[in-house]
C-alpha positions as CSV (number, residue, x, y, z in Angstrom):
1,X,-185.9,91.8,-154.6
2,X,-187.4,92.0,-158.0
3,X,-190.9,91.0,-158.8
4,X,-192.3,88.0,-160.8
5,X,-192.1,87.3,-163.9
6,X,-195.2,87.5,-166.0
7,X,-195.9,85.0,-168.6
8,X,-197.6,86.1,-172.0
9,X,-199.0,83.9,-175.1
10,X,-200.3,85.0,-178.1
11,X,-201.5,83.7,-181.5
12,X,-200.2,85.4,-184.7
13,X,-201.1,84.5,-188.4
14,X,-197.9,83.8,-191.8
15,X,-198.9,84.3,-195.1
16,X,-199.7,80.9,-196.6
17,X,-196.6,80.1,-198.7
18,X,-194.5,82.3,-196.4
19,X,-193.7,80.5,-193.6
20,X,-190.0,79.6,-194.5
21,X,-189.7,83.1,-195.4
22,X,-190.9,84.3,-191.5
23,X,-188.6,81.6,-189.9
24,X,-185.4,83.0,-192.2
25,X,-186.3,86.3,-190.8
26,X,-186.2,84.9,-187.6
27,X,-183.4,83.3,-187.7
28,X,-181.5,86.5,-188.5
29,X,-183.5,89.3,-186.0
30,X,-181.6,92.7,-186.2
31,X,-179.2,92.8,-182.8
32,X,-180.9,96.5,-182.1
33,X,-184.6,94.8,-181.8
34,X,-183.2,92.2,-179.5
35,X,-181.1,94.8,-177.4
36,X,-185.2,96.2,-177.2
37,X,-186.5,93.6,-176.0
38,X,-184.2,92.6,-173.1
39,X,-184.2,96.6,-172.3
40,X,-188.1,96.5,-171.5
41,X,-188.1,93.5,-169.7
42,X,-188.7,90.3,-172.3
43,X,-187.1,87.2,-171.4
44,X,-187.7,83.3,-172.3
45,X,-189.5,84.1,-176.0
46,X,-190.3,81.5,-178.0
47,X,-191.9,81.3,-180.9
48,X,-193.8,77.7,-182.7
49,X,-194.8,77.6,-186.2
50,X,-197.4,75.5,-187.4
51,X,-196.8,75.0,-190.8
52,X,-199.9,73.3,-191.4
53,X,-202.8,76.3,-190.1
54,X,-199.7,78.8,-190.5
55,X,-200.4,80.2,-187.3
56,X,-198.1,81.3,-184.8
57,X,-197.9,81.0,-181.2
58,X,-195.7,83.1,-179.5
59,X,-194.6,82.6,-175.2
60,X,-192.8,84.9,-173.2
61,X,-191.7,86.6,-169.8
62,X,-192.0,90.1,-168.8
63,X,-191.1,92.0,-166.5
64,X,-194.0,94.7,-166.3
65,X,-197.4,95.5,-169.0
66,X,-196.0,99.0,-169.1
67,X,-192.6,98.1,-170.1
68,X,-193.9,95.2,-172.5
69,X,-196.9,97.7,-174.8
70,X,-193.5,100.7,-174.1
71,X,-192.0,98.6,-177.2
72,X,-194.2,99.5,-179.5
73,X,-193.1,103.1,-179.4
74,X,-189.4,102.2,-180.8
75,X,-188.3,103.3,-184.1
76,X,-186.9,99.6,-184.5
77,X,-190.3,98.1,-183.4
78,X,-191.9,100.1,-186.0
79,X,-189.4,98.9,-188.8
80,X,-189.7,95.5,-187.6
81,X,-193.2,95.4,-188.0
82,X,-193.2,97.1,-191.8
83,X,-190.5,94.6,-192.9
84,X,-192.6,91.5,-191.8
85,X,-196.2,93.2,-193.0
86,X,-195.7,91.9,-196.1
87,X,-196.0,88.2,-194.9
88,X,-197.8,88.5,-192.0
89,X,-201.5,89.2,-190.7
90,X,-201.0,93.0,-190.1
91,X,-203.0,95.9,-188.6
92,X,-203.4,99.0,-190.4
93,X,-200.2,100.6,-188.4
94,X,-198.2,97.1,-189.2
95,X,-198.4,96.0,-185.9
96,X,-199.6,92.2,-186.2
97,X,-202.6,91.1,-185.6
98,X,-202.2,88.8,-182.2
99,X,-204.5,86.9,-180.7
100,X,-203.7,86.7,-176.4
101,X,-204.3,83.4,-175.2
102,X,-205.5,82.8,-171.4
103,X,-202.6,80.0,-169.2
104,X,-205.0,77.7,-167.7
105,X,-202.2,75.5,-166.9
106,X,-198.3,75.6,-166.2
107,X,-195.8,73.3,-164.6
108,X,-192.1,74.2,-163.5
């Protein structure tokens, strides 16, 4: 029997004038970063733009915390993050800046 699902949320930040540019890159993520995800658990990720704030809000399932912070290690993780540095809010190691957010509510 395999365990729950655990749901994640978190806030990220575009570059003003770069939002179409982040939702192109989206719309074309590299097939080895996906294969990633699904390998350490990530199902059901979403992602909203608000093109007004140009803030982010991300949504997703994982299977485990250990699995989910063990992408972060990947050589295609890392590129991922250098490629969308340039129009994102990053960290010094290109990681994004994220911003969890608490569920106080959910309905299935």
């Amino acid at each position: 029997m395999s365990s729950p699902k655990i749901r994640k949320a978190f806030i990220m930040s575009v570059f003003p004038g770069k939002e179409s540019e982040y939702a192109q890159r989206h719309a074309h993520v590299w097939p080895e970063l996906l294969r990633v995800l699904k390998e350490h658990g990530v199902s059901n990720y979403s992602i909203f733009l608000d093109e007004q704030t140009s803030q982010i809000f991300a949504c997703l399932e994982i299977e485990s915390e250990e699995k989910f912070a063990a992408i972060a290690d990947t050589d295609v993780c890392k590129r991922w993050w250098k490629y969308m540095a340039e129009i994102m809010s990053s960290n010094d190691d290109n990681s994004p800046v994220v911003r969890d957010c608490r569920q106080v509510f959910n309905i299935e």
